[in-house]
VEXDREN-2710 file (C-alpha; in Angstrom, 1 decimal):
% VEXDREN-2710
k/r/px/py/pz
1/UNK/46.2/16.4/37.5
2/UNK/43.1/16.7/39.8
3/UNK/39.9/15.3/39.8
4/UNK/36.8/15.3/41.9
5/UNK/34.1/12.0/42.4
6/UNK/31.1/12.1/44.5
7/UNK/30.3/9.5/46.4
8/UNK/28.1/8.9/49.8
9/UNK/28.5/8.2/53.4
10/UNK/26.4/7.5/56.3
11/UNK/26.9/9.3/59.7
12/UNK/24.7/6.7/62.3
13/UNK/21.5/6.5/59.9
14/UNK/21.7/9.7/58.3
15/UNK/23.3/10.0/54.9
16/UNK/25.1/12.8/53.1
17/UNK/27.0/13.3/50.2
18/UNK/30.9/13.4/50.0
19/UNK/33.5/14.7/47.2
20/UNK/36.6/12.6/46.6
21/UNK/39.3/14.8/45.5
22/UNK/42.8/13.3/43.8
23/UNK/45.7/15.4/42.9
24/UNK/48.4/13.3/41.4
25/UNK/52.1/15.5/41.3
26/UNK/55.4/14.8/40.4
27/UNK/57.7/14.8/43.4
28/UNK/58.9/11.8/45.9
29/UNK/56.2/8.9/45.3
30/UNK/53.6/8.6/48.0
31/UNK/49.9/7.9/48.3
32/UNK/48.4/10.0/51.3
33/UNK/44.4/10.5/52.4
34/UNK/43.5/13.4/54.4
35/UNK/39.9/14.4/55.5
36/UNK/39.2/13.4/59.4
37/UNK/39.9/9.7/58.6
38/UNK/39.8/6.8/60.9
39/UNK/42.4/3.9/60.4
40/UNK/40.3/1.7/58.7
41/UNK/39.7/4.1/56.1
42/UNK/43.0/4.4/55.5
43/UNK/43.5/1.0/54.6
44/UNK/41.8/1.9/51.3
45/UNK/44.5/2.8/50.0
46/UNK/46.8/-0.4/49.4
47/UNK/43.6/-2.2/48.9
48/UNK/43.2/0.5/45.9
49/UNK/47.0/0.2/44.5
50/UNK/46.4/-3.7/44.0
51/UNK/43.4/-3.3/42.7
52/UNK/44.3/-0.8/40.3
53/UNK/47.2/-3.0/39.2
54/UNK/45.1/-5.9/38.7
55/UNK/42.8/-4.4/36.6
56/UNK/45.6/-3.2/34.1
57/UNK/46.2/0.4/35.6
58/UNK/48.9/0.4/37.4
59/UNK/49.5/3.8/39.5
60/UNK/52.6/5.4/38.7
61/UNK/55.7/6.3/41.3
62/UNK/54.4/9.8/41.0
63/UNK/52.7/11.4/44.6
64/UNK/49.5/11.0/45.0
65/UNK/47.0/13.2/47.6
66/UNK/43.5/12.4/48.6
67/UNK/41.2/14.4/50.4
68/UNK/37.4/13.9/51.4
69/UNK/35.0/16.3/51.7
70/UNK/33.4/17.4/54.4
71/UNK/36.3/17.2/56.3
72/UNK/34.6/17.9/59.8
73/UNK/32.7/14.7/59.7
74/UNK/34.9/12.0/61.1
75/UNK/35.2/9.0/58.4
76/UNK/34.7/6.2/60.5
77/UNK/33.5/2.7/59.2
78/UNK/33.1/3.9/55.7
79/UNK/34.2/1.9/52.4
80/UNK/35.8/4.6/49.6
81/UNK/37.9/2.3/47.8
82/UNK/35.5/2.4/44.8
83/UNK/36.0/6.4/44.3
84/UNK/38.9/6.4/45.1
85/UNK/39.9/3.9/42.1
86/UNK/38.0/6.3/40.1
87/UNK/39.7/9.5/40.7
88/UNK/42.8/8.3/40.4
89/UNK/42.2/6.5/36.8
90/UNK/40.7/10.8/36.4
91/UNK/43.4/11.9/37.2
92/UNK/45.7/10.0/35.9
93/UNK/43.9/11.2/32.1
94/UNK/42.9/7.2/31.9
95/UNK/39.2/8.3/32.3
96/UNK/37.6/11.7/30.8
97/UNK/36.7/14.2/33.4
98/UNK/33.5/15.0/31.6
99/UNK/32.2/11.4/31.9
100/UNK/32.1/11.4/35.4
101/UNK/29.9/14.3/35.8
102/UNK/26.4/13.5/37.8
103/UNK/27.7/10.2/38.9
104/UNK/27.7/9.0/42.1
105/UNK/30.3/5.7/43.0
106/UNK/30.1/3.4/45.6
107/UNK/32.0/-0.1/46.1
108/UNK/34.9/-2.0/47.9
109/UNK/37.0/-3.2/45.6
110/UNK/39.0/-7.0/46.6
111/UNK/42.9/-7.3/45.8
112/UNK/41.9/-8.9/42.2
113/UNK/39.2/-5.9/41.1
114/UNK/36.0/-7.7/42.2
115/UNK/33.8/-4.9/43.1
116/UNK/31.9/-5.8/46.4
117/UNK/28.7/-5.2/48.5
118/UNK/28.7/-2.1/50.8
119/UNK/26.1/-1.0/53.5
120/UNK/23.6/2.1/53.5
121/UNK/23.4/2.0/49.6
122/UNK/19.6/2.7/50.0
123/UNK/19.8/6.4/52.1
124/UNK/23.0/7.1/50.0
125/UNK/21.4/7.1/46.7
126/UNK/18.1/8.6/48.3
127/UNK/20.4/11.2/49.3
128/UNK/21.5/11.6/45.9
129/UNK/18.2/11.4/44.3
130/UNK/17.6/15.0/45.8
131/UNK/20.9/16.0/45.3
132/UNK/20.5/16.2/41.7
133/UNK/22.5/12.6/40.4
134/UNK/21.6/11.3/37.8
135/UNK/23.7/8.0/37.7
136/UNK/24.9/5.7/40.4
137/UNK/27.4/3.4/39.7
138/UNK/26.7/0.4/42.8
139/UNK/28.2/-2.9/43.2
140/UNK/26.1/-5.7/41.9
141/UNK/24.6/-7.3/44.6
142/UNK/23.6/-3.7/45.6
143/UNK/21.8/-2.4/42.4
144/UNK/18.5/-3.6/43.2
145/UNK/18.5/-1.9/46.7
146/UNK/19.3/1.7/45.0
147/UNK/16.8/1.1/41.7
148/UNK/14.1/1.5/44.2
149/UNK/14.6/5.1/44.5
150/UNK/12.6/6.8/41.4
151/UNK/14.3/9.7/38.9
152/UNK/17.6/8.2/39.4
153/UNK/19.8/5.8/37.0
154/UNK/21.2/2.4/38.7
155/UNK/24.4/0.9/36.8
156/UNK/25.2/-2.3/38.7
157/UNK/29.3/-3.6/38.1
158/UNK/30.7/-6.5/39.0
159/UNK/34.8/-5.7/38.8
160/UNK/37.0/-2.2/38.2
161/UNK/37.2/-3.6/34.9
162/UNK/33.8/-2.9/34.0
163/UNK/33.5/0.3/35.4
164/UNK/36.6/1.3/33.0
165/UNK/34.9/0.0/30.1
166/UNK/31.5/1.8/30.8
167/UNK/32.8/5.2/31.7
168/UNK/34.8/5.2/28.4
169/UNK/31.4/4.3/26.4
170/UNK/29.9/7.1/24.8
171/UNK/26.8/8.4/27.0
172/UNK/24.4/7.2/24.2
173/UNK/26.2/3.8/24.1
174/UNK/26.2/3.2/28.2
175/UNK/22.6/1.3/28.4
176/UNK/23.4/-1.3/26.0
177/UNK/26.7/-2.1/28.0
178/UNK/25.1/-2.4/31.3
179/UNK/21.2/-2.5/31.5
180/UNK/20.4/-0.5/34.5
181/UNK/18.5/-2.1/36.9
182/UNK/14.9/-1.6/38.1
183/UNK/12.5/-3.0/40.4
184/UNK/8.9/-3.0/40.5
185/UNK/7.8/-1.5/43.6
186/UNK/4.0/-2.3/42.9
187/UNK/4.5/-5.8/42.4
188/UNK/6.9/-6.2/45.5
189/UNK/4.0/-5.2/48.1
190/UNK/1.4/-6.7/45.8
191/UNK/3.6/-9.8/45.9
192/UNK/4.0/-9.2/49.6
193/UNK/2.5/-12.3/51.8
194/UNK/1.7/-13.1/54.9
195/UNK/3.1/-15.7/56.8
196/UNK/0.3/-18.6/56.9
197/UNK/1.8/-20.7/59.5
198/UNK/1.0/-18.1/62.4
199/UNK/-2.9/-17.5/62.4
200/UNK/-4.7/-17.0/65.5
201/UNK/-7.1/-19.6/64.4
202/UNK/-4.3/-21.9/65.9
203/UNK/-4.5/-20.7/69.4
204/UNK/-7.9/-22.3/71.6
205/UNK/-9.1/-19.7/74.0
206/UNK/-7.5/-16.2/75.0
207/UNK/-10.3/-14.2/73.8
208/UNK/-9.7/-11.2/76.3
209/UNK/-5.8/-11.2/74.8
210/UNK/-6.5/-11.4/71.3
211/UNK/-8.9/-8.6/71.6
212/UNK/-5.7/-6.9/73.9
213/UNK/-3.9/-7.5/70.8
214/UNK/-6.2/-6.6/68.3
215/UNK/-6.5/-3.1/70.0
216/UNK/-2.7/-2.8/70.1
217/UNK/-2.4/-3.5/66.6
218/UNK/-4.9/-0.7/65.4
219/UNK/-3.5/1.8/67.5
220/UNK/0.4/0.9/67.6
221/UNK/0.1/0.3/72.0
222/UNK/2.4/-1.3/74.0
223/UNK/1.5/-4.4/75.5
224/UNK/1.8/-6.6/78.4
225/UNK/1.2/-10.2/78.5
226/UNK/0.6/-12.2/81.6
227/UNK/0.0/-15.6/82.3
228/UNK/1.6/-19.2/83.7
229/UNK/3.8/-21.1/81.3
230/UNK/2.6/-22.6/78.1
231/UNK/-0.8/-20.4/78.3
232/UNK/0.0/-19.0/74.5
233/UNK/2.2/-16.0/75.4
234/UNK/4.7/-16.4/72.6
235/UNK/2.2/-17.8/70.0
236/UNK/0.0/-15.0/70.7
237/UNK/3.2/-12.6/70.1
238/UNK/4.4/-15.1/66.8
239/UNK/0.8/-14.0/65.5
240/UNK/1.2/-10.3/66.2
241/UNK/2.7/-8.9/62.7
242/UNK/-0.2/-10.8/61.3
243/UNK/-2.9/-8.8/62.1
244/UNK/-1.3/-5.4/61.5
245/UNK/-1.6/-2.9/58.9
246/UNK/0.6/-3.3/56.3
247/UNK/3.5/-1.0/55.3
248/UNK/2.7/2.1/53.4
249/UNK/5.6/2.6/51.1
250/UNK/7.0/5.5/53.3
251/UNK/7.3/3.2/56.6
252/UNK/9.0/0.8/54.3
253/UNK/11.3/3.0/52.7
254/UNK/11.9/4.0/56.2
255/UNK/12.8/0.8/57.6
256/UNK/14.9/-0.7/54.8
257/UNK/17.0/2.2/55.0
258/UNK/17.9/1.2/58.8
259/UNK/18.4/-2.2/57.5
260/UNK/20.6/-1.4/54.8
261/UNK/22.8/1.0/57.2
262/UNK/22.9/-2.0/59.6
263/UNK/23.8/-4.4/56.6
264/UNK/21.0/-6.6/57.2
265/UNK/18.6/-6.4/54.0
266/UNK/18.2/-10.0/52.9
267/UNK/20.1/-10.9/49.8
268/UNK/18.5/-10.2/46.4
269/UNK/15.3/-8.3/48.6
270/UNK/14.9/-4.7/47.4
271/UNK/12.7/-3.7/50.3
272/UNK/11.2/-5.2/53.5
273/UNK/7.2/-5.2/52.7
274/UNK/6.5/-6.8/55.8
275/UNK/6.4/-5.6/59.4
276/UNK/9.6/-6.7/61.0
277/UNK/9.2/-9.0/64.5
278/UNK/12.0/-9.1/66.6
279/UNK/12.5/-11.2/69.9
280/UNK/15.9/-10.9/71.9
281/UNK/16.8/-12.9/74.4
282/UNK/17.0/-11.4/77.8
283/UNK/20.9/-11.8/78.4
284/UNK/21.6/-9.1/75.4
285/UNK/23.9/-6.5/76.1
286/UNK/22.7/-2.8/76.5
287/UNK/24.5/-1.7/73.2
288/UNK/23.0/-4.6/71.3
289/UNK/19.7/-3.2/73.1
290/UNK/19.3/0.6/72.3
291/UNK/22.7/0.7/69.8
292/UNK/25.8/2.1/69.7
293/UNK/29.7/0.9/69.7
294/UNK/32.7/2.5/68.6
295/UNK/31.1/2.9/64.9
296/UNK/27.6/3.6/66.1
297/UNK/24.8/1.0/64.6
298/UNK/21.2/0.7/65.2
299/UNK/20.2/-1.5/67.9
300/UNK/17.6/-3.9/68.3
301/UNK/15.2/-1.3/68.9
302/UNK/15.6/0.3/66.3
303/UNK/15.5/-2.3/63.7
304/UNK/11.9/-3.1/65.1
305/UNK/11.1/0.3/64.2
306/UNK/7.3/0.5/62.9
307/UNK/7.1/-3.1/63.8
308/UNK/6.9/-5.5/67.1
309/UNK/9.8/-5.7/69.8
310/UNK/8.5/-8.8/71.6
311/UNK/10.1/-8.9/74.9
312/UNK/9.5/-12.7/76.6
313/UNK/10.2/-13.4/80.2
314/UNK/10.2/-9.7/81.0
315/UNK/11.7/-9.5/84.2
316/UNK/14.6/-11.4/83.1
317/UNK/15.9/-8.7/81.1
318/UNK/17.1/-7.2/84.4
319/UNK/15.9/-3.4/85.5
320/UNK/18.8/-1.8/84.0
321/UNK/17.9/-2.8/80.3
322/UNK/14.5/-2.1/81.0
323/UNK/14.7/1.1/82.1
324/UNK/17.0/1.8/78.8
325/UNK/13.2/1.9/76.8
326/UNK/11.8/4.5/78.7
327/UNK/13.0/7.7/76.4
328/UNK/12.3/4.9/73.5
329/UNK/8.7/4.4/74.5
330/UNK/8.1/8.0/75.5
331/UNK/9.4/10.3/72.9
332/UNK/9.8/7.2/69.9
333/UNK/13.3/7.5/69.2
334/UNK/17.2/7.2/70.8
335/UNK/19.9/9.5/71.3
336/UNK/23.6/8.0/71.4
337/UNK/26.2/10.8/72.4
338/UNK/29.8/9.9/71.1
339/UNK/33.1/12.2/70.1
340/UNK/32.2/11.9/67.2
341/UNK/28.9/13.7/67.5
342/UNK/24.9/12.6/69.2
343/UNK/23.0/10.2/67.0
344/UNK/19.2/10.3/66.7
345/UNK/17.7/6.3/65.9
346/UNK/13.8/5.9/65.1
347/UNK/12.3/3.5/67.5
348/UNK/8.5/4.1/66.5
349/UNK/7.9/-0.3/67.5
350/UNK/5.5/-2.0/69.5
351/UNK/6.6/-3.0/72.4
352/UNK/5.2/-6.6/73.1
353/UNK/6.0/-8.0/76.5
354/UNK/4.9/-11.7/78.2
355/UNK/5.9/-12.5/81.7
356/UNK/4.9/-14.9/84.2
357/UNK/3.3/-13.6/87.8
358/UNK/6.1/-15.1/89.6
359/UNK/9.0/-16.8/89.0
360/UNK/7.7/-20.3/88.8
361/UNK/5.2/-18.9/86.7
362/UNK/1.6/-20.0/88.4
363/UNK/1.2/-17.7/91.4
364/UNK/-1.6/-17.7/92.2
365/UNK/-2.1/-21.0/92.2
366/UNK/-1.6/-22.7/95.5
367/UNK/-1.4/-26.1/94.5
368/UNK/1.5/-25.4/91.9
369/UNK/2.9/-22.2/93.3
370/UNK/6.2/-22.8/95.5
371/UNK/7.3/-19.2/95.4
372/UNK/7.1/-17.0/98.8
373/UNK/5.2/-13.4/98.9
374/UNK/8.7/-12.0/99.2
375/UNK/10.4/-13.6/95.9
376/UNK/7.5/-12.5/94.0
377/UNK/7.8/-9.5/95.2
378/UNK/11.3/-9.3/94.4
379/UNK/10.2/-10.8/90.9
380/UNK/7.8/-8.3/90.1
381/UNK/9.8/-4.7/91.0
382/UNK/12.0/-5.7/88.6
383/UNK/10.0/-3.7/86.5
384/UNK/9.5/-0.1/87.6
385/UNK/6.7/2.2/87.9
386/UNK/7.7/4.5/84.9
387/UNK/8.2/1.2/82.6
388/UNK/4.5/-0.1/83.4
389/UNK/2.6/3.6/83.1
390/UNK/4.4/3.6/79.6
391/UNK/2.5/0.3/78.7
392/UNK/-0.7/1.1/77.2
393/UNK/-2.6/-2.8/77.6
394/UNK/-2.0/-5.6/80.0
395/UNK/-3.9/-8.7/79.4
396/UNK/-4.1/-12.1/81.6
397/UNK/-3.2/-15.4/79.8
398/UNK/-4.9/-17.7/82.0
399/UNK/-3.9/-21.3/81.8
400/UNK/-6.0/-23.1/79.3
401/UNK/-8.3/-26.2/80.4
402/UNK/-8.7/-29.4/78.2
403/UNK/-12.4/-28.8/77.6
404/UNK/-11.3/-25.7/74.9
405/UNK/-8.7/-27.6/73.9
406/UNK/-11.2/-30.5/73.1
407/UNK/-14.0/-28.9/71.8
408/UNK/-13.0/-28.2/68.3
409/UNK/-14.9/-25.0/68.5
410/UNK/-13.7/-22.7/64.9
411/UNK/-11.6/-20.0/65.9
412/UNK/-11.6/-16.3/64.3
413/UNK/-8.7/-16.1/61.8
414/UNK/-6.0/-13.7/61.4
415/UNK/-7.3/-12.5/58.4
416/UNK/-11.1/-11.4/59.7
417/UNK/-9.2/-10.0/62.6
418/UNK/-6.6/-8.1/60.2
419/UNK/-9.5/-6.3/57.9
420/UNK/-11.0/-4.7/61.3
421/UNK/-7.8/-3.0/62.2
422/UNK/-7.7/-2.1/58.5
423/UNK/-11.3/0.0/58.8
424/UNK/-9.7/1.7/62.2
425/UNK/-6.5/2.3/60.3
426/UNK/-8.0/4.1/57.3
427/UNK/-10.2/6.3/60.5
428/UNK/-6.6/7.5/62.2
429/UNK/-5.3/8.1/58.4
430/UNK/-8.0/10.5/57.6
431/UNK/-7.9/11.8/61.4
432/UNK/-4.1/12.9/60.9
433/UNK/-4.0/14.3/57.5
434/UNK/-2.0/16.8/57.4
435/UNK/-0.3/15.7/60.1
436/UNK/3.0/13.8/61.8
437/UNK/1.1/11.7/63.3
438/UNK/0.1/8.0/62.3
439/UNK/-1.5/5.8/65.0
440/UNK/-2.7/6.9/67.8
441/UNK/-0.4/5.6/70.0
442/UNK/1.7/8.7/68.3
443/UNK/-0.7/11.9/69.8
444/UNK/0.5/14.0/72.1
445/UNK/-1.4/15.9/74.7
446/UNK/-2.2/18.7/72.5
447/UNK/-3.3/16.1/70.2
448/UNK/-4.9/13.7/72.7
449/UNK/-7.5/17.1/73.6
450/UNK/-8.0/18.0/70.1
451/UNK/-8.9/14.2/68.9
452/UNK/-10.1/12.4/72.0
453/UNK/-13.1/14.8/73.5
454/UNK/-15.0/13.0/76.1
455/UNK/-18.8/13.5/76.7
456/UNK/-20.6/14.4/80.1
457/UNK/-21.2/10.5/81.1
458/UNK/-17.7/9.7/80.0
459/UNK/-15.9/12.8/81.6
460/UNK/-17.8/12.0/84.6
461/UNK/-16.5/8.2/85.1
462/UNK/-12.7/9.1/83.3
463/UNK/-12.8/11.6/86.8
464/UNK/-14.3/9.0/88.6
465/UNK/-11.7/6.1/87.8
466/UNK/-8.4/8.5/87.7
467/UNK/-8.8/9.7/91.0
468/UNK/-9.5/5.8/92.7
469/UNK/-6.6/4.1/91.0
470/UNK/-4.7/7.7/91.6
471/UNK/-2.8/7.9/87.6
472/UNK/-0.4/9.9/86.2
473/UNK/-1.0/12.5/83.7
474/UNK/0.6/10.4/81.2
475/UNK/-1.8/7.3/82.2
476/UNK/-4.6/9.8/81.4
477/UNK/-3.8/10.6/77.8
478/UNK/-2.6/6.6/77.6
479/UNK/-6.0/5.8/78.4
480/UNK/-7.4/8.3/76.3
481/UNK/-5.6/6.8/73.1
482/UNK/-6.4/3.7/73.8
483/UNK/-10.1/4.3/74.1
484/UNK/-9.9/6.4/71.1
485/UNK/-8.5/3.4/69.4
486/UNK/-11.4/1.1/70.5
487/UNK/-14.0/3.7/69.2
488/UNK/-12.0/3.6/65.6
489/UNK/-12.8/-0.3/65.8
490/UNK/-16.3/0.4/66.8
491/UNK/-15.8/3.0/63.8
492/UNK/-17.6/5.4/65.9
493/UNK/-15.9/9.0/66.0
494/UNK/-17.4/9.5/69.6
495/UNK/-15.3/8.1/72.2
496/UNK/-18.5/6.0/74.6
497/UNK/-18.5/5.0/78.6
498/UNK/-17.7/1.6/76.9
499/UNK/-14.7/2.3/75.3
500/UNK/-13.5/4.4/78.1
501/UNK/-14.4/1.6/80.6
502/UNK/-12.4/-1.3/78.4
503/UNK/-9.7/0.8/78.2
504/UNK/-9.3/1.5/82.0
505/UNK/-9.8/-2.2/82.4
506/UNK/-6.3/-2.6/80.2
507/UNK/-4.5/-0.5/82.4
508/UNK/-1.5/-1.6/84.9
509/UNK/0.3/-0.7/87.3
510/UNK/2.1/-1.9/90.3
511/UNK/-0.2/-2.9/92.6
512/UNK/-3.0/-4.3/90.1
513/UNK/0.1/-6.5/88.9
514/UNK/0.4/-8.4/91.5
515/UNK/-2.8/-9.2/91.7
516/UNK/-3.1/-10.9/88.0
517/UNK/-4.3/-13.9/87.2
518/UNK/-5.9/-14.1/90.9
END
């Protein structure tokens, strides 16, 4: 007998759908799996027998043959055992062929039936949404993540057991076995706080930084952050996520998807409804960095995707990670290149960087400052050229004195700081309808002309300034998107001297790095 179960599969992020095809024959008992199949796919297979057995279908000495479809895509850390179960209880005439039509299955099964968690559920059944299937069949613990996705039905199971029983119910009789699951996507991002113990109320001073950071937050900029130890660096960055816009339902959909792929969606959390933060520590490895491995996953970089990559201590990160985000910041996204074929990551994040002038950390302060011209030097090429004309803002953290520490003077709050990169939001949104773009951080230079036209006063000092600090091309538009951002907060459409002046006043580069906090 043959039968045929779709299930899904993800290649690096992207999904796809695959057919699971048994044949079951008479002839010298054997279970084989064909289809471009690693070794650890393989192993389904025994894990399937005992599973079957322990459920009350045991799988005859007859030969069994199964083959998945596509067979050119290479199944590498996949989990099948759930189809596979399935087809052979089809083919075996233990299950009707007809009640598997329009269902998609996914699961690993344990030795005793127990039908268990998988990753990428969230693409898969997106997949399938468009695919035309009407049913998925998930494990449990997964049903919530794939009964976000609209016009399709979401069975969670918790054993093999179960799924026997509900594919031999009657189609009208199927909903009052299992309820299907569903989630309220309204009242998750209505539900959807923010994190009260990081306001920038908390932090005394700083004003030029948090209006660095307000600026990066309505236009998506990269950032650089430089000051002495214990000036507010990290609790500037902590405060970040904060004031940003919040997720549309697209950029959400789009992230929990990389987080289901990478197995990280928080237990019993449909969808992430906040903007992720993400802080490595300099010693991480490159593949940890940008992705990759043997069974490619997303890296850190990608999992801050349409949030904040907050980079502390810089220059510790060493210059060969450092120069791995320049196609990251440049073109917003990562290409791996394996046997197995090149995979694409998002990496749309804010990159959100703090280091100290030197490596004691109060250059130039002579009474504290130990460190020679040369180490600081040597401290501050760490970071090339290319990396610093890809950051948009650099802001000083000076050291803070005990007068504004003292003073008690009220500080502005997140919140009043959040609804005016809200307004300059909602300008870029009705700017790029119709568009691909979102921020604009995001324009390129066809873009940057179209959006960003400068006046005669304005083209007159943009000429002015790029030929004395001699910038790149790509400095130009930089400064041109940020000053466009700053107009959006002004919520002027005209892009003024001013806003062209504070913009050039955030730019860095290698010799005005030196000379910070001087």
């Amino acid at each position: 007998m043959f039968s045929s179960i779709t299930t899904g599969a993800v290649f690096g992020i992207e999904s796809f759908l695959m057919q699971v095809e048994t044949d079951i024959t008479d002839g010298l008992p054997s279970f084989s799996m064909v289809g471009f199949l690693s070794g650890e796919v393989k192993e389904a297979g025994e894990r399937v027998r005992v599973a079957l057995r322990n459920a009350g279908a045991a799988v005859p000495n007859v030969r069994i043959t199964v083959n998945f479809s596509p067979a050119d895509i290479q199944k590498r850390g996949m989990v099948v055992d759930l189809p596979v179960a399935v087809g052979i209880l089809a083919a075996m005439d233990i299950l009707p062929q007809h009640s598997l039509r329009g269902i998609l299955f996914a699961g690993e099964l344990g030795l005793n039936g127990e039908v268990k968690p998988v990753r990428g559920v969230l693409p898969i059944v997106r997949k399938a949404a468009g695919s035309g299937i009407t049913t998925c069949v998930l494990p449990f613990a997964n049903a919530g993540e794939g009964a976000v996705i609209p016009n399709v039905k979401v069975v969670g199971i918790r054993s093999l057991r179960q799924v026997i029983r509900y594919l031999l119910e009657p189609e009208e009789g199927r909903d009052r076995l299992i309820e299907p699951s569903h989630v309220d996507i309204d009242a998750l991002f209505r539900d959807a706080g923010r994190d009260s113990r990081f306001d920038f109320a908390d932090i005394h001073g700083q004003d030029s930084a948090k209006r660095a950071l307000e600026v990066a937050a309505a236009g998506f900029h990269n950032t650089l952050l430089i000051g002495p130890p214990g000036s507010g660096k990290s609790m500037l960055a902590k405060r970040m996520a904060g004031i940003m816009p919040p997720f549309t339902p697209e950029e959400s959909m789009e992230v929990s998807s990389i987080y289901s792929v990478a197995g990280l969606l928080p237990p019993g959390q449909a969808l992430l409804t906040q903007r992720p933060l993400l802080s490595p520590h300099h010693s991480i490895t490159r593949t940890a960095l940008a992705g990759g491995g043997v069974v490619p996953t997303p890296g850190v970089i990608t999992l801050a995707d349409r949030g904040v990559l907050f980079l502390d201590e810089l220059p510790e990160f060493g210059r060969e990670n450092l120069n791995l985000l320049r196609q990251p910041l440049e073109e917003r996204e990562i290409r791996i290149s394996r046997i197995s074929g090149t995979f694409v990551y998002p990496a749309r994040c804010l990159v959100l960087a703090a280091m100290n002038p030197c490596p004691c950390g109060y250059y130039p302060d002579p009474q504290k400052c130990r460190c020679t011209q040369a180490e600081i030097d040597r401290y501050q090429s760490r970071i090339s050229g290319p990396i610093l004309d890809r950051i948009d803002l650099c802001a000083e953290t000076p050291r803070v004195n005990a007068d504004a520490l003292l003073r008690g003077r009220e500080e502005e709050h997140s919140a009043a700081v959040r609804e005016r990169v809200m307004k300059a939001r909602g300008m870029q949104e009705e700017r790029f309808r119709g568009t691909n773009f979102r921020y604009n951080s995001e324009m390129d230079a066809a873009a940057v002309e179209k959006y960003c036209p400068l006046g005669k006063e304005a083209a007159r000092l943009m000429r002015d300034v790029f030929e004395k600090l001699q910038l790149s091309a790509r400095a130009y538009h930089r400064t041109l998107k940020t000053a466009r951002t700053i107009a959006d907060l002004e919520g002027t459409d005209r892009i003024t001297e001013d806003d062209l002046a504070e913009a050039f006043g955030y730019r860095v580069n290698e010799h005005s790095l030196r000379k910070a906090g001087a």
